[in-house]
Backbone as JSON, one array per atom type, in Angstrom:
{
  "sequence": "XXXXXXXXXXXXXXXXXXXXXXXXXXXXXXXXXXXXXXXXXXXXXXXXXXXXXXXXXXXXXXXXXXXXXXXXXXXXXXXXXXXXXXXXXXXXXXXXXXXXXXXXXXXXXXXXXXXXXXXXXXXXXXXXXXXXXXXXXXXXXXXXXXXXXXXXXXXXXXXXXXXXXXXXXXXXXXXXXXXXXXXXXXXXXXXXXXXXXXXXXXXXXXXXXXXXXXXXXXXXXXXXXXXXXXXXXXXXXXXXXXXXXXXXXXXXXXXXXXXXXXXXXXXXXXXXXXXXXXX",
  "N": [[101.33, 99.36, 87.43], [101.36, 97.65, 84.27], [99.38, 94.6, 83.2], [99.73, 92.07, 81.31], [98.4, 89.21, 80.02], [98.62, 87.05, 77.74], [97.0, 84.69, 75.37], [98.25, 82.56, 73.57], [97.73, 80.55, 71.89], [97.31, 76.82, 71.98], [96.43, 75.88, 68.34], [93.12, 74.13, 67.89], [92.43, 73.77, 70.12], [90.2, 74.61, 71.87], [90.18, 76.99, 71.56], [88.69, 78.75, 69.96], [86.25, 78.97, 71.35], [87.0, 79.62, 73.9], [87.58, 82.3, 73.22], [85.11, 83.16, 71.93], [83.65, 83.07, 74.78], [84.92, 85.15, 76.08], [84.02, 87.57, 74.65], [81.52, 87.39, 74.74], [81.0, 87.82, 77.39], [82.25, 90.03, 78.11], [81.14, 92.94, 79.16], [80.94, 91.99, 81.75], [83.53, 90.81, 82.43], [84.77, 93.58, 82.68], [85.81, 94.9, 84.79], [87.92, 93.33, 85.42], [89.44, 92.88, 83.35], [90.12, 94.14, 80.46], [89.93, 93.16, 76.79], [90.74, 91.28, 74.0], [90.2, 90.49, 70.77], [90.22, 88.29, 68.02], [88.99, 90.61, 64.95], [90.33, 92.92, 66.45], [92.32, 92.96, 67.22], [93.75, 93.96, 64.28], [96.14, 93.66, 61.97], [98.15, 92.15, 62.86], [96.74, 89.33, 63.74], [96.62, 87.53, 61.55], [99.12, 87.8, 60.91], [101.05, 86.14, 62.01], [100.49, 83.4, 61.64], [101.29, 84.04, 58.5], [103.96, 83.73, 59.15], [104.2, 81.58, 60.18], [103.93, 79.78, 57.93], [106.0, 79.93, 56.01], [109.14, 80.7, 57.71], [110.41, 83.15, 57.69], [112.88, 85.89, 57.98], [111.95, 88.19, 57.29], [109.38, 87.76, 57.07], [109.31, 87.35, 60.03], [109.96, 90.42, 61.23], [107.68, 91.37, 59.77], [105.3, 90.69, 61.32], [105.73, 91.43, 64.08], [105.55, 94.54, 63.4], [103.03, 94.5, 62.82], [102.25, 93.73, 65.32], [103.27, 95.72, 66.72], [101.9, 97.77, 65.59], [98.9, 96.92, 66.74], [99.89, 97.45, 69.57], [99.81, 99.96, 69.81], [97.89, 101.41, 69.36], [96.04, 100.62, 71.52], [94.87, 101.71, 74.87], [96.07, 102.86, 77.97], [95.5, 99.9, 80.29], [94.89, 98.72, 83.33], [94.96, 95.82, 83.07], [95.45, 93.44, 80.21], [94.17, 91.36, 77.86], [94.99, 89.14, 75.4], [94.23, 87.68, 72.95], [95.03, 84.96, 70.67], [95.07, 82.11, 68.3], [96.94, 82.05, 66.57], [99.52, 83.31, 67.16], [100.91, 81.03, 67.66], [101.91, 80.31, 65.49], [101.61, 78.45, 62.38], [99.0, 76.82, 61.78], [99.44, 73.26, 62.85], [99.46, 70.82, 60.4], [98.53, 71.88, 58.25], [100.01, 73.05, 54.65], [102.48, 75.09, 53.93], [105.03, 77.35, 52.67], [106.83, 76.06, 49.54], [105.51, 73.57, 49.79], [106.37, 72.9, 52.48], [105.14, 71.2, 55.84], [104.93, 71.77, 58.49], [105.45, 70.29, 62.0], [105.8, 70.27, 64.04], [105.44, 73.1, 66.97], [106.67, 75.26, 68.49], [109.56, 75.32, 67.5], [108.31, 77.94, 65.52], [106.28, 79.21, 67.22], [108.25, 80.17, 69.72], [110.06, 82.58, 68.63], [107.81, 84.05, 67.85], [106.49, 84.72, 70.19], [108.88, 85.65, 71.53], [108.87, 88.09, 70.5], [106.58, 89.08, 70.58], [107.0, 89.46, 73.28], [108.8, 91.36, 73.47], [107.65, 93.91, 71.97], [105.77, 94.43, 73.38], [107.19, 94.64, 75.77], [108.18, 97.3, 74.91], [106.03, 98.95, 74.27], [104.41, 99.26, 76.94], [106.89, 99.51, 78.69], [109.14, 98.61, 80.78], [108.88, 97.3, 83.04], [106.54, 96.26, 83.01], [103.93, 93.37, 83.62], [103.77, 90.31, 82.15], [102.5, 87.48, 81.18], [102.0, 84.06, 79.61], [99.6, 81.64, 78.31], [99.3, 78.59, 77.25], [96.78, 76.9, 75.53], [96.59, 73.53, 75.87], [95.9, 69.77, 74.45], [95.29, 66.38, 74.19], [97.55, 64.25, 72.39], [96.34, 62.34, 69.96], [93.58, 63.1, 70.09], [93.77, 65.87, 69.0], [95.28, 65.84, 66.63], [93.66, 64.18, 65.2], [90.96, 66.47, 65.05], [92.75, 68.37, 63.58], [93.17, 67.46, 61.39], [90.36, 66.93, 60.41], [89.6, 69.89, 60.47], [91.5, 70.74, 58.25], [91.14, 69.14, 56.23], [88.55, 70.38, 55.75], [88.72, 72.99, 55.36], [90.23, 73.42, 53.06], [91.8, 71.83, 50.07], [92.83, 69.06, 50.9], [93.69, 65.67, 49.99], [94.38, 63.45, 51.5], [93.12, 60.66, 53.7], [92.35, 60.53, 56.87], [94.52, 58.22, 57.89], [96.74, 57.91, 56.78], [97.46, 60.85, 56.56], [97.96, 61.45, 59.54], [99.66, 59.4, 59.26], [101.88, 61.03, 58.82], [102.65, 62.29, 61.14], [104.8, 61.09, 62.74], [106.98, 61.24, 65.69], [103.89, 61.6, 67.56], [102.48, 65.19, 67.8], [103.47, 66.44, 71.0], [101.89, 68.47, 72.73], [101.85, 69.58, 75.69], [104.76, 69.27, 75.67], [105.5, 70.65, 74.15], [104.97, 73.47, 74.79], [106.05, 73.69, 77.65], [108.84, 73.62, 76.04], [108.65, 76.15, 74.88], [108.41, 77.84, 77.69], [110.42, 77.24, 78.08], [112.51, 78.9, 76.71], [111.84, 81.03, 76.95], [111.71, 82.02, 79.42], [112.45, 84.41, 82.47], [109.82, 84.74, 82.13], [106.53, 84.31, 82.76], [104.93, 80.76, 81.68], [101.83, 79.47, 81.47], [99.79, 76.47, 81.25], [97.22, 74.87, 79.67], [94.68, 71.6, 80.22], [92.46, 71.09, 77.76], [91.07, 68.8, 77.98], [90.82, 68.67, 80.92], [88.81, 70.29, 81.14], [86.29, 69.65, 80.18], [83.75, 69.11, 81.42], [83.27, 71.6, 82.22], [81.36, 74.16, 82.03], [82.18, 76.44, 81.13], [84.0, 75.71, 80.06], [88.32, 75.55, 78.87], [87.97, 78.45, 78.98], [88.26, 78.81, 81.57], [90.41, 78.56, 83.04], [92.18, 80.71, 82.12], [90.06, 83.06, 83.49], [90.86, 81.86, 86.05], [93.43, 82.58, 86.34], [93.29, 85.42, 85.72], [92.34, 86.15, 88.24], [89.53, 86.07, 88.71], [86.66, 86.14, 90.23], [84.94, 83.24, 92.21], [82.13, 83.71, 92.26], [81.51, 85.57, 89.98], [82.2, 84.53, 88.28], [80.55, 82.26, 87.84], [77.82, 83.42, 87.07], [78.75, 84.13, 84.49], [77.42, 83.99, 80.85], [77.74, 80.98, 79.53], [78.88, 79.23, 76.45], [78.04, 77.78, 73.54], [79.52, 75.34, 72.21], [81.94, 76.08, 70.26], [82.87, 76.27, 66.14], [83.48, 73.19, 66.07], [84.62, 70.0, 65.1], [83.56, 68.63, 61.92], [81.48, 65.75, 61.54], [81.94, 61.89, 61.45], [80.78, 61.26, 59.22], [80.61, 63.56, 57.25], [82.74, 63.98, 57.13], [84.24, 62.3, 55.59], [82.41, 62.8, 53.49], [83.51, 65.03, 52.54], [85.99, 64.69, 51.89], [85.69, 63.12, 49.63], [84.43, 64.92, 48.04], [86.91, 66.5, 47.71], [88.65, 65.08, 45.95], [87.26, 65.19, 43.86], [85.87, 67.07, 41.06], [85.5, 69.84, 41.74], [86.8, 73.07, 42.57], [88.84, 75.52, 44.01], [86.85, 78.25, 45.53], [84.29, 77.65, 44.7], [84.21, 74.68, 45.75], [84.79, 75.31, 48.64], [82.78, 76.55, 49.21], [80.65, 74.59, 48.9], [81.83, 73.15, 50.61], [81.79, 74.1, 53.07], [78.89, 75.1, 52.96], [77.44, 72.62, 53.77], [78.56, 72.22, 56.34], [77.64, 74.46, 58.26], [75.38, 73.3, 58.11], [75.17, 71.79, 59.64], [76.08, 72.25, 62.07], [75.08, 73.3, 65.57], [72.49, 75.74, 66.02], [73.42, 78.58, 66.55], [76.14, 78.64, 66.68], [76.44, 79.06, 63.94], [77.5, 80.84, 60.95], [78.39, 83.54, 59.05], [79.68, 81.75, 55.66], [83.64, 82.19, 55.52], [86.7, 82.29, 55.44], [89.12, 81.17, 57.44], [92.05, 79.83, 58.32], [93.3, 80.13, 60.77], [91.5, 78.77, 62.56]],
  "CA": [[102.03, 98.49, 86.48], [100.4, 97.13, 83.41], [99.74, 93.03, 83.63], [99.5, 91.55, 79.83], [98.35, 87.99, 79.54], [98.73, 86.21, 76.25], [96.76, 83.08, 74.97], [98.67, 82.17, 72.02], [97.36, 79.12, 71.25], [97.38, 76.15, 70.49], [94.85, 75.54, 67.18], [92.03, 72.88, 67.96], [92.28, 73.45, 72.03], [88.96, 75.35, 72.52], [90.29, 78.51, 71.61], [87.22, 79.77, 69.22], [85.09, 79.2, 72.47], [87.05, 80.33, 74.69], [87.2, 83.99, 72.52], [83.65, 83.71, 72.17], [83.36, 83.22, 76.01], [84.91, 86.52, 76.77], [83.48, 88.56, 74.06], [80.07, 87.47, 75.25], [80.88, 88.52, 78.67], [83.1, 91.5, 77.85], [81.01, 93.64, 80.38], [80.81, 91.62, 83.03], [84.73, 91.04, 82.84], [85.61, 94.41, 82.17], [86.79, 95.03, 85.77], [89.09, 92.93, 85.91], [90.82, 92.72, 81.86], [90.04, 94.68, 78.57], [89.79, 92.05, 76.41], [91.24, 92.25, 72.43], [90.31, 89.17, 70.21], [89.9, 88.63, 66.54], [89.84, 91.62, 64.16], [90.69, 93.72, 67.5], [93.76, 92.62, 66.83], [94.26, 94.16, 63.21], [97.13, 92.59, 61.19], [98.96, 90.67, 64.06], [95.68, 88.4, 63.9], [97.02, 86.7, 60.99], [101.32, 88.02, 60.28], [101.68, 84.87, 62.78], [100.2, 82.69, 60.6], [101.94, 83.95, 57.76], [105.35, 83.6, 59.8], [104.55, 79.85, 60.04], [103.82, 79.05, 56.75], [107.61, 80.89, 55.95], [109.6, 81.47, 59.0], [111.92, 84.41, 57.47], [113.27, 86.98, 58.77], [111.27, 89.13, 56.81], [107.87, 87.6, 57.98], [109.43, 87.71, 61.68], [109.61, 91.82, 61.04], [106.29, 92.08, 59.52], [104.63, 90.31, 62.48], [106.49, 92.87, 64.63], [105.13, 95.83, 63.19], [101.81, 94.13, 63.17], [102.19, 93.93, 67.41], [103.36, 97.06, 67.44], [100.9, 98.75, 65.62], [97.96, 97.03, 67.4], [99.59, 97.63, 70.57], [100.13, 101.43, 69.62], [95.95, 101.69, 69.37], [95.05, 100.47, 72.72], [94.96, 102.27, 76.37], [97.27, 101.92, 79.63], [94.68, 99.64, 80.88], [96.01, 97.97, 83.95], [94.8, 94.33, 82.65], [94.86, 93.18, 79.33], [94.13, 89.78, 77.44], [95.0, 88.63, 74.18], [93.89, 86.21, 72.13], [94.75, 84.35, 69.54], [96.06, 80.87, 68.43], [98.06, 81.95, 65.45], [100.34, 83.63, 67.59], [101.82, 79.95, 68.16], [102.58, 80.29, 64.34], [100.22, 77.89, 61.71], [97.97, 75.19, 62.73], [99.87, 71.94, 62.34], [99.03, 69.99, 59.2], [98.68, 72.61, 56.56], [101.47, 73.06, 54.15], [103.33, 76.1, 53.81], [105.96, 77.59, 51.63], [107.92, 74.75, 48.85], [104.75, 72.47, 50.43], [106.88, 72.17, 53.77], [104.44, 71.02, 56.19], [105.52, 71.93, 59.9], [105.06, 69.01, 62.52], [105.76, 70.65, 65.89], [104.96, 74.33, 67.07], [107.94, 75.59, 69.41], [109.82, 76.17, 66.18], [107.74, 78.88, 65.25], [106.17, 79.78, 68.0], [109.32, 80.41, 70.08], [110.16, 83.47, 67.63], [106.59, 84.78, 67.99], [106.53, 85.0, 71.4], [109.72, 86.9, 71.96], [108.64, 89.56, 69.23], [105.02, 89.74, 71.37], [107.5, 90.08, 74.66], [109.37, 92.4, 73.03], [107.12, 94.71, 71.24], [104.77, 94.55, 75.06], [107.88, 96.07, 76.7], [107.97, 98.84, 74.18], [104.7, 99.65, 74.44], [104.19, 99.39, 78.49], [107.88, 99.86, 79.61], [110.18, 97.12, 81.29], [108.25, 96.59, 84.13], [105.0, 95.24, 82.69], [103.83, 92.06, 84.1], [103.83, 89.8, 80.74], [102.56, 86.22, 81.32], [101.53, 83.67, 78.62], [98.42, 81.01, 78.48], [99.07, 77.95, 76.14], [96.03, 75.65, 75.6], [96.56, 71.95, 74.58], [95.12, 68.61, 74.07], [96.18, 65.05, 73.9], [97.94, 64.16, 70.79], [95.36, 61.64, 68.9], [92.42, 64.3, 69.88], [94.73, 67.31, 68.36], [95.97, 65.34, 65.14], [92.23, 64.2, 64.64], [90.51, 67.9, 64.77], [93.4, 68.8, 62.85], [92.91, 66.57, 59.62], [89.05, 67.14, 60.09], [89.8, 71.36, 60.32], [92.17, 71.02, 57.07], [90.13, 68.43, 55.04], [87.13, 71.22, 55.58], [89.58, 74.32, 54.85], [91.42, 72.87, 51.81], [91.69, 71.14, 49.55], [93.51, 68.15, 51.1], [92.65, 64.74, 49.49], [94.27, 62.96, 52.81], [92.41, 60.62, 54.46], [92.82, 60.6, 58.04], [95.95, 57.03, 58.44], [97.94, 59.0, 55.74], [97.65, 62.63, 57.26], [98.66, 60.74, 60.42], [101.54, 58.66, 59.38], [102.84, 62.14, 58.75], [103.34, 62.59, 62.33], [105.8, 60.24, 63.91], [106.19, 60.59, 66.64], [103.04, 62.77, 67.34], [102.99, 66.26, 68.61], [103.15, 66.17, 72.27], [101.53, 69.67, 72.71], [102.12, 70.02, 76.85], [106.09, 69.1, 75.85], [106.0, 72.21, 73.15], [104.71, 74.74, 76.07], [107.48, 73.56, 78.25], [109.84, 74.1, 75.51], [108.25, 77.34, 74.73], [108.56, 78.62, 78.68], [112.85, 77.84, 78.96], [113.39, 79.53, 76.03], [110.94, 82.76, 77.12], [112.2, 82.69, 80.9], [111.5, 84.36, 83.28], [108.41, 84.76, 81.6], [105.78, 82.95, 83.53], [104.04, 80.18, 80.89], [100.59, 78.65, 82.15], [99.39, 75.43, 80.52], [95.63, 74.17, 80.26], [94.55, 71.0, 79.07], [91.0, 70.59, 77.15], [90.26, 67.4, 78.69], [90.55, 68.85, 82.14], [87.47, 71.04, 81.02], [85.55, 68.91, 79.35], [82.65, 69.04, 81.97], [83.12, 72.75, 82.62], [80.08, 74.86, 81.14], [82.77, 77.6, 81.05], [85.66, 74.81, 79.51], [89.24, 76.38, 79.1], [88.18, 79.82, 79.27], [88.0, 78.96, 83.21], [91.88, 78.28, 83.03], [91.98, 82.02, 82.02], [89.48, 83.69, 84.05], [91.08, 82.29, 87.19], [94.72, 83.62, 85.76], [92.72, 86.69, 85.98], [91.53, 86.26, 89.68], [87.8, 86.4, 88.69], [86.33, 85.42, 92.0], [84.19, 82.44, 91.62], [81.18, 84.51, 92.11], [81.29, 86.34, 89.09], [82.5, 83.2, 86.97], [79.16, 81.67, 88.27], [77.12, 83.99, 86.83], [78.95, 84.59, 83.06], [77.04, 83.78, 79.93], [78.31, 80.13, 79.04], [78.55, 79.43, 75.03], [78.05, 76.53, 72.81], [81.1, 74.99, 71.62], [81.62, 76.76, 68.62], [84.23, 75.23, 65.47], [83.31, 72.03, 66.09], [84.84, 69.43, 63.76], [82.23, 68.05, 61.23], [80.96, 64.65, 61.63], [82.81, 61.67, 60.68], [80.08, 60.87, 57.69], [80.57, 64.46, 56.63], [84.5, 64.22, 56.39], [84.1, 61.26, 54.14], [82.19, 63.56, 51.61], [84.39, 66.29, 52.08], [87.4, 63.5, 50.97], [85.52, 62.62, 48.48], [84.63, 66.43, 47.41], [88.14, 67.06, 47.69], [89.34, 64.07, 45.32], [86.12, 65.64, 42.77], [86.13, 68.4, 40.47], [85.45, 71.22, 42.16], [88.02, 73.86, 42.59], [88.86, 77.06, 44.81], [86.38, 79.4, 45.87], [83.17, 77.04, 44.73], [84.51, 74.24, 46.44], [85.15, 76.26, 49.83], [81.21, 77.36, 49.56], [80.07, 73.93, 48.76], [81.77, 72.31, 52.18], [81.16, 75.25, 54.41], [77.57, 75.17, 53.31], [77.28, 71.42, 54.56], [79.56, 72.1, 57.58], [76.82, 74.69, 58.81], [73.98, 72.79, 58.25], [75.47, 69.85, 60.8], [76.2, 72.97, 63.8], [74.6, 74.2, 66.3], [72.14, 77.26, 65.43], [74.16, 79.79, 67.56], [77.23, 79.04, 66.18], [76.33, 79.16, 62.49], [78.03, 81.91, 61.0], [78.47, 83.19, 57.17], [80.86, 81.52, 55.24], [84.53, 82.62, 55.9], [88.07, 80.71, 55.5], [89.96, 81.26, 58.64], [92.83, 78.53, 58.79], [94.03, 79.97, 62.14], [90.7, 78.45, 63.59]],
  "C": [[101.02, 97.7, 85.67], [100.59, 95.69, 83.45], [99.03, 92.91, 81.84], [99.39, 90.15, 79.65], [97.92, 87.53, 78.38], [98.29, 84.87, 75.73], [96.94, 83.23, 73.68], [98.75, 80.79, 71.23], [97.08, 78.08, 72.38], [96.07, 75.48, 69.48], [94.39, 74.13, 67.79], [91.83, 72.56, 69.73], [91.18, 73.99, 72.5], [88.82, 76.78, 72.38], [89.43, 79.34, 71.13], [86.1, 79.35, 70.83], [85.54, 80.12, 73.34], [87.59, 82.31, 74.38], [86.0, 84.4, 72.69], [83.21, 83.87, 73.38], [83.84, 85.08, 76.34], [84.63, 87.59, 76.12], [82.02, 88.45, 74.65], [79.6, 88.07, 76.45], [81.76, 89.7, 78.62], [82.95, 92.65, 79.19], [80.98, 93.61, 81.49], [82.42, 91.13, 83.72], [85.33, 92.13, 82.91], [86.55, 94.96, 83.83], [88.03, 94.46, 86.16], [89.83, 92.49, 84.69], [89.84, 93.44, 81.0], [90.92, 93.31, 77.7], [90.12, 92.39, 74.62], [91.23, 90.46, 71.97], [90.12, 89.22, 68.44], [90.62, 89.71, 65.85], [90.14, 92.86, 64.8], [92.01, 94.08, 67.43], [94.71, 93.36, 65.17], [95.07, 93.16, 62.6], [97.69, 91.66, 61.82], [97.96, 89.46, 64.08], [96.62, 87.68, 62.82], [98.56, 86.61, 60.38], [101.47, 86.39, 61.17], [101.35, 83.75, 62.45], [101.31, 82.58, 59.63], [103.56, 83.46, 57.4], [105.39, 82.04, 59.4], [104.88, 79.29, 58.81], [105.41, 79.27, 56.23], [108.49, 81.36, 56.68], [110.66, 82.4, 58.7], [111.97, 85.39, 58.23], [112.51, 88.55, 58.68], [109.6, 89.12, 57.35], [108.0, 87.78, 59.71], [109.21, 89.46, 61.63], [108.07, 92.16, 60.86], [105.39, 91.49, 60.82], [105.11, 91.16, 63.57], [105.57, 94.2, 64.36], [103.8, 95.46, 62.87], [101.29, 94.4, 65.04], [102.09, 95.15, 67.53], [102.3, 98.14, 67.16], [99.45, 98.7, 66.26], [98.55, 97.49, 68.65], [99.44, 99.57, 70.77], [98.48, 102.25, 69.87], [95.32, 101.88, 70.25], [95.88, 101.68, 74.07], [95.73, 101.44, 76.96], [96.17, 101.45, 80.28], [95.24, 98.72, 81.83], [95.98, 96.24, 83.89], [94.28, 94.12, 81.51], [95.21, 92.29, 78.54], [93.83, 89.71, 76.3], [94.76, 87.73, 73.84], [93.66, 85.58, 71.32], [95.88, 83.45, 69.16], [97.02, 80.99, 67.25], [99.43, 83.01, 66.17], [101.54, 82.96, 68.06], [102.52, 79.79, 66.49], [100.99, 79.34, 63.27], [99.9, 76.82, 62.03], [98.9, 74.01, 61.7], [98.93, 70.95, 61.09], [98.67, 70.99, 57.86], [99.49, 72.61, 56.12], [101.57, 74.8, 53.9], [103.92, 76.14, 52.43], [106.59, 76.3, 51.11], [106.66, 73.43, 49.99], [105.23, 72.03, 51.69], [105.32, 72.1, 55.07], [105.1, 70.44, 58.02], [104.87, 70.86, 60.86], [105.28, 69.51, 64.18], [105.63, 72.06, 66.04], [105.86, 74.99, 67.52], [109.0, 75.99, 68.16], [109.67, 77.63, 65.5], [106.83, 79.66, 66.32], [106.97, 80.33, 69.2], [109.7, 82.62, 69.68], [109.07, 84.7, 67.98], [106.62, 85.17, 69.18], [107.09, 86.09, 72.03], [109.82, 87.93, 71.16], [107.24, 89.94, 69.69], [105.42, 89.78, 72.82], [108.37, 91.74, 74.48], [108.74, 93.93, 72.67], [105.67, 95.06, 72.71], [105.77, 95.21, 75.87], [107.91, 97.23, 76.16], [107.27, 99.41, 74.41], [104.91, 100.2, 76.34], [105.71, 99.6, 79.47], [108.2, 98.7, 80.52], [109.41, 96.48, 82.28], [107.06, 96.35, 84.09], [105.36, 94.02, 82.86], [103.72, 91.02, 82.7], [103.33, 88.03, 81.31], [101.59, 85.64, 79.89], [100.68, 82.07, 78.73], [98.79, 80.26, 77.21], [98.19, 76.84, 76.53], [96.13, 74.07, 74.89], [95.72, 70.85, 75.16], [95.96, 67.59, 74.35], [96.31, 64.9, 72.25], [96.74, 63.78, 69.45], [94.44, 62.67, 68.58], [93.17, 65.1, 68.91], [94.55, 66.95, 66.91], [94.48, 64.75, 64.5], [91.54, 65.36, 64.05], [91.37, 68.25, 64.2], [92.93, 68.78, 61.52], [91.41, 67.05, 59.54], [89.13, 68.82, 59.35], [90.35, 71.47, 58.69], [91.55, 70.36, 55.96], [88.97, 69.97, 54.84], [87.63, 72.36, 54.4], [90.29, 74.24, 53.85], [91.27, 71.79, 51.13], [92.58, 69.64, 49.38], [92.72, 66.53, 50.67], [93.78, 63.04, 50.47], [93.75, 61.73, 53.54], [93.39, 60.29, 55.73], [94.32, 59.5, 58.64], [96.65, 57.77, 57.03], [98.35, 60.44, 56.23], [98.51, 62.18, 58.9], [99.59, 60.0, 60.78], [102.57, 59.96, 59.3], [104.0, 62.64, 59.79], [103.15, 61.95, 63.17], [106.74, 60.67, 64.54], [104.82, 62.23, 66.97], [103.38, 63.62, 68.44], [102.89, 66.36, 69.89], [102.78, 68.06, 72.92], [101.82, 70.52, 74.4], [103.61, 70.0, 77.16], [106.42, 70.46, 75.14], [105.49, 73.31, 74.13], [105.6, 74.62, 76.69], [108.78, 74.13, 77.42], [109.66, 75.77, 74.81], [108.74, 77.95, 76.24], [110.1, 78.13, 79.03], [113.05, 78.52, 78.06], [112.66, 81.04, 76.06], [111.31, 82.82, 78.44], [113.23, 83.79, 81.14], [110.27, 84.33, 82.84], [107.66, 83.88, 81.78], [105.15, 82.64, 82.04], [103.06, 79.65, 81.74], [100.01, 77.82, 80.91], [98.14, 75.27, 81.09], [95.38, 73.35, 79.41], [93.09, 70.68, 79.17], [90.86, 69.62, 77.93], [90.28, 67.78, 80.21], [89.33, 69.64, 82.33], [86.76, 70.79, 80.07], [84.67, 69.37, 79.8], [81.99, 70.28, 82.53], [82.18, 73.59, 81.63], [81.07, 76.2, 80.94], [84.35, 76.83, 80.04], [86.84, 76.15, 79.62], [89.35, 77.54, 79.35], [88.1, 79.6, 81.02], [88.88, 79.08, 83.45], [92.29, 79.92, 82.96], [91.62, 82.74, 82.72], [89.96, 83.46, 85.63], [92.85, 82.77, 87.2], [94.59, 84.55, 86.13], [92.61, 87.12, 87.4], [90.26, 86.73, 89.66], [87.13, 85.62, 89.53], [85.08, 84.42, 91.34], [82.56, 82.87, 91.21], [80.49, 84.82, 91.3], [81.18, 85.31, 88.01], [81.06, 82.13, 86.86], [78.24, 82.5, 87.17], [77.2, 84.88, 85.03], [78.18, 83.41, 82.56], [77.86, 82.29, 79.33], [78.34, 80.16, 77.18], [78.75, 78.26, 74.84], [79.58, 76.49, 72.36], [80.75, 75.29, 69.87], [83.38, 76.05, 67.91], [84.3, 74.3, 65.96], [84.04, 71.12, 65.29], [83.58, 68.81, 63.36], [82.03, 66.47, 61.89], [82.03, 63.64, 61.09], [82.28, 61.03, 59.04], [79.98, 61.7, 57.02], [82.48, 64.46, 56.43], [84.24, 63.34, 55.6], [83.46, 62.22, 52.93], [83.03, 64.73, 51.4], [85.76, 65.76, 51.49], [87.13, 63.55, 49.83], [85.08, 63.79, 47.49], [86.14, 66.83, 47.16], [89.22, 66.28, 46.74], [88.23, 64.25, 44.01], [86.94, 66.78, 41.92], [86.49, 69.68, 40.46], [86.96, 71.85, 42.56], [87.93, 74.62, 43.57], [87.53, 77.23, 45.22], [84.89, 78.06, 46.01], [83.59, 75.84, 45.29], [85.06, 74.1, 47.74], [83.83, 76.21, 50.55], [80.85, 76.18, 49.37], [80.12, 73.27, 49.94], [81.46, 73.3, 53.51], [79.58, 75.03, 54.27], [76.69, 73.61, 54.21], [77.81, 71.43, 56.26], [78.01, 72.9, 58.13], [75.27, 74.27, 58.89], [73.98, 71.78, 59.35], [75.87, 70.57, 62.23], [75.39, 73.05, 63.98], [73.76, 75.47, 65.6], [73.19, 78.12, 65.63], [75.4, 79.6, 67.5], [77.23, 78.5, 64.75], [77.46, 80.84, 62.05], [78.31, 82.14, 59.53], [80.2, 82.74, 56.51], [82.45, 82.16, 55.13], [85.4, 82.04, 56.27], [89.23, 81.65, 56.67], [90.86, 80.03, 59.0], [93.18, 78.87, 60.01], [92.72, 79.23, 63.03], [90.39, 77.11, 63.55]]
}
């Protein structure tokens, strides 16, 4: 029987690390999950995005036949782990379609879910094991890295007690997993929260790996990674406000704050410019 665990979010919980954690170790997990992240994923990487921004009926379909065709690609492998946070729908605080600007996740991720339970029995047949991995935060943290993530990615001119009066009362991200697992039961949900792996050289991906039953052993001995997608600084959001309340436009105003953003990481998670709102 095939076992399918699902981390479908949520944006700003650790999730670009904990991808990069198991691509880095890929071989040293492969006994115990085949592992599918990013553009592994084909189109389903971002239809669940698109869903958010528009929740129609028509974007619910095309995210569908996104699932289905990545899952149509892969092997009967008897463990295998997905991952990716736009599967909860779009990262809170962007705007969407008619500028609506979604304030809780369960909404849209709800939807998603049972069209990536759905389209997992098709594939593997009724009696695949199906369980699902949501990572969250405390609110302030969340709604902070949020505004930082969207000031960078957009052209929001925001500052942080305005982007924040937005959302009253704020998102309570371990209440939207709950309300995500009654309306997907039986379907086991598993919650992990960032601040419980703060101090972990492996952070949330540990929450994962023992999901897995990766004996401590082995978990000892994987490749840790820098915390990668960082938010900027808070003397670099101020110029990106104040870039974002400037001249500049589109495309050259994209390349002007990305090129500042990577000058303030980490070497080893530099990376070439590239607008990814699901991250």
């Amino acid at each position: 029987m095939t076992r399918v665990l699902i981390h479908a979010g949520f944006h700003k919980t650790g999730t670009t690390s904990l991808q990069a954690l198991l691509e880095r170790n890929r071989g040293k997990l492969a006994p115990y999950a085949t592992i599918y992240v990013k553009e592994a994923l084909g189109d389903a990487r971002f239809l669940g995005r698109l869903y958010g921004q528009f929740p129609s009926l028509l974007r619910r379909l095309r995210f569908r036949r996104g699932v289905r065709a990545f899952l149509a690609g892969i092997p009967d492998d008897p463990v295998i782990v997905i991952s990716r946070e736009s599967f909860s729908g779009m990262m809170l605080g962007f705007r969407g379609a008619r500028l609506r600007k979604p304030r809780r996740y369960a909404p849209m991720a709800i939807p998603l879910a049972k069209e990536l339970i759905h389209e997992t029995r098709r594939r593997f047949g009724p009696d695949v094991q199906i369980e699902f991995l949501y990572t969250v935060r405390d609110s302030e943290a969340f709604l902070n890295s949020a505004w930082r993530h969207v000031l960078r990615t957009s052209r929001l001119t925001q500052d942080y007690a305005a982007f924040r009066a937005e959302f009253t009362p704020a998102p309570d991200l371990r209440a939207e997993a709950q309300e995500i697992a009654r309306a997907i039961a039986p379907v086991p949900v598993h919650v992990a929260a960032l601040e419980d792996y703060a101090d972990d050289p492996l952070g949330p991906g540990r929450a994962l790996l023992n999901l897995l039953g990766v004996p401590g052993t082995v978990q000892e001995k994987l490749r840790p990674v820098t915390r990668h997608n960082p938010g900027q600084s808070a003397e670099l959001s101020a110029q990106f406000l104040k870039m974002n309340r400037g001249t500049l436009r589109g495309r050259a105003l994209y390349r002007a704050k990305e090129s500042l953003a990577m000058a303030e990481r980490p070497a080893d998670t530099r990376r070439k410019p590239r607008y990814d709102p699901d991250r």
